[in-house]
C-alpha distance (Angstrom), angle and dihedral (degrees) to the residues before:
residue distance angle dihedral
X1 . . .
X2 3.93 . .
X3 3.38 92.3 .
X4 3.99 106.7 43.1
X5 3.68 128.7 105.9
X6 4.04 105.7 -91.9
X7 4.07 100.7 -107.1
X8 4.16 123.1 -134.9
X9 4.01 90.8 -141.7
X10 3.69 137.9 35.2
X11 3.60 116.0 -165.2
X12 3.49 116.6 -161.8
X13 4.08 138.4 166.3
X14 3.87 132.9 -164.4
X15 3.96 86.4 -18.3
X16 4.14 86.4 133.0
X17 3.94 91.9 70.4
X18 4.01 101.4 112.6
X19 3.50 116.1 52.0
X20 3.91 89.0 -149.9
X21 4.09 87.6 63.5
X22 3.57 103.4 53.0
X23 3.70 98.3 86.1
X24 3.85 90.2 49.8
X25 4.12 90.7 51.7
X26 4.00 86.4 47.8
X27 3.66 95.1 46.3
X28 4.23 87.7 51.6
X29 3.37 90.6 42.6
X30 3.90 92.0 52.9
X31 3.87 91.7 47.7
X32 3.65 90.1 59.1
X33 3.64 97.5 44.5
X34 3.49 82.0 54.1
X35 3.62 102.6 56.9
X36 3.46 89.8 40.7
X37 4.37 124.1 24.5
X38 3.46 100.1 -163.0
X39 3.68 91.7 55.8
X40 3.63 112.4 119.6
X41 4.03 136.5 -161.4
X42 3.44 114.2 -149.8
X43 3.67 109.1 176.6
X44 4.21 138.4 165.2
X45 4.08 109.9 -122.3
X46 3.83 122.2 -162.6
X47 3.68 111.2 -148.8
X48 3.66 100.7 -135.5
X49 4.23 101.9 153.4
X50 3.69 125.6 17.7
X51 3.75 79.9 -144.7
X52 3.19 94.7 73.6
X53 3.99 125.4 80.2
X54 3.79 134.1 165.9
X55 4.37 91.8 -154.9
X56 3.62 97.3 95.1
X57 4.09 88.2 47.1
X58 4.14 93.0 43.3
X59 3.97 87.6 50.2
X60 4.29 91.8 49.4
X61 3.87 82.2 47.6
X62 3.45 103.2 47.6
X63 3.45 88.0 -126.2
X64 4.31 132.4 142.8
X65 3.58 128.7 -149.7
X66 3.80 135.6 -160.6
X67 3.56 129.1 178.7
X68 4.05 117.2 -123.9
X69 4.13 101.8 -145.5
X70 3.51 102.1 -118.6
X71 3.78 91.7 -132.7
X72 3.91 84.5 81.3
X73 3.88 82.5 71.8
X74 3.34 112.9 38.0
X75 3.67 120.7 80.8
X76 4.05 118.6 -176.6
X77 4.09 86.6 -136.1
X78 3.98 87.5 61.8
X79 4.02 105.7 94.7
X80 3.54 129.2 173.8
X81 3.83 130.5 -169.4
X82 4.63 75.6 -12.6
X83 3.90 89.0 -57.3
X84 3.47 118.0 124.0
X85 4.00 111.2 -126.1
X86 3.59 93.8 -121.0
X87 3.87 90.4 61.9
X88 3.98 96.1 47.1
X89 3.54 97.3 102.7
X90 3.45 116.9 14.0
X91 3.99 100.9 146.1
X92 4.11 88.9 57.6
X93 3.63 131.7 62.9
X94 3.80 110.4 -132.6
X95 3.67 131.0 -168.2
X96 3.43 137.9 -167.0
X97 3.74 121.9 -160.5
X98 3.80 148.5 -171.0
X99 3.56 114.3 -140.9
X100 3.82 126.6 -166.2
X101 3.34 150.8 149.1
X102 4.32 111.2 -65.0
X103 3.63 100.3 -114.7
């Protein structure tokens, strides 16, 4: 990792499942920001506790977030397995967000 070429994007899905790792994506996340500003973390978040909240650990990291509507994604053209995309998850709130560093 110490020796790779700082990236622009990180794309990253359903990484926020343990409540244990979020810290640890944050902190990674922060070290590449670091080594390279424009770097930007665009990741998909299941809400799966209104308990749980990444603010406190954004703030220690000196990080930002803003959330992407996910209408900029979904097209009513897309199907899978004959469902429209809109309609894949309808009992789960889904998020996706931008994450970079607080300016």
């Amino acid at each position: 990792m110490f020796g790779l070429t700082p990236p622009d994007i990180i794309l990253a899905s359903d990484c926020f499942y343990e409540s244990q790792d979020f810290e640890d994506i944050l902190a990674t996340v922060s070290y590449f920001v670091d080594k390279n500003p424009k770097c930007t973390f665009w990741t998909a978040y299941q809400e799966r506790s209104s308990n749980r909240t990444l603010s406190h650990l954004l703030e220690r990291w000196g990080l930002s977030c803003k959330a992407v509507p996910l209408e900029s994604f979904v097209n009513d053209n897309v199907r899978i397995n004959g469902l429209c995309s809109r309609k894949l998850s309808p009992d789960h709130t889904i998020y996706m967000w931008e994450i970079t560093r607080k300016t």
